[in-house]
Steps between C-alpha positions, in 0.01 A plus 500: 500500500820615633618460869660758654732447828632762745773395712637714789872409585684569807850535514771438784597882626680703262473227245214670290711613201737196461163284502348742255773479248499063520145551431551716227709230291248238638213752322654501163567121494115416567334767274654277242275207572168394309232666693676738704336862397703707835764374680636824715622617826433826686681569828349781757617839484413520922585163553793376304535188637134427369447408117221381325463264222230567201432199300249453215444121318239447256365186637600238814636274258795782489486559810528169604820430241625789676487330845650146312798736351549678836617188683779435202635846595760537771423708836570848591815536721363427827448776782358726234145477580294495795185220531343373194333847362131527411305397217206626426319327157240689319336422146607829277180649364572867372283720603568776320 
């Protein structure tokens, strides 16, 4: 069953779109590994400085090769973001 995560990102004021656009390369370089079925971020048309991250994996073995890979990959430019963002984990069971 596939696990979807929704992860609400704050950035620093007036940082939204700059933080949107790193995301954005970030996006196409993990919908290219095994397991990974949506990778994308959406940033708030009334708040910009608030984005959200949509991702889809087909199992927690992905998932959890995602988390492995994630430490290999250098940080965002610091003073960018704001906390440590939400995550909210759900399993993806279309209901429709």
């Amino acid at each position: 069953m596939s696990l979807r995560l929704v992860v609400t990102i704050t950035a620093a004021p007036g940082k939204g779109g700059e933080l949107a656009e790193l995301y954005k390369s970030r996006c196409r370089e993990v919908m290219k590994e095994p397991g990974c079925e949506q990778f994308e971020v959406f940033q708030s048309v009334l708040d910009p400085d608030k984005l959200t991250l949509l991702e889809r994996w087909t199992d927690q073995a992905a998932l959890d090769a995602h988390a492995k890979l994630n430490q290999t990959r250098p940080p965002l430019p610091p003073g960018l973001r704001v906390g440590a963002g939400e995550r909210e984990d759900y399993e993806y069971n279309r209901t429709r």
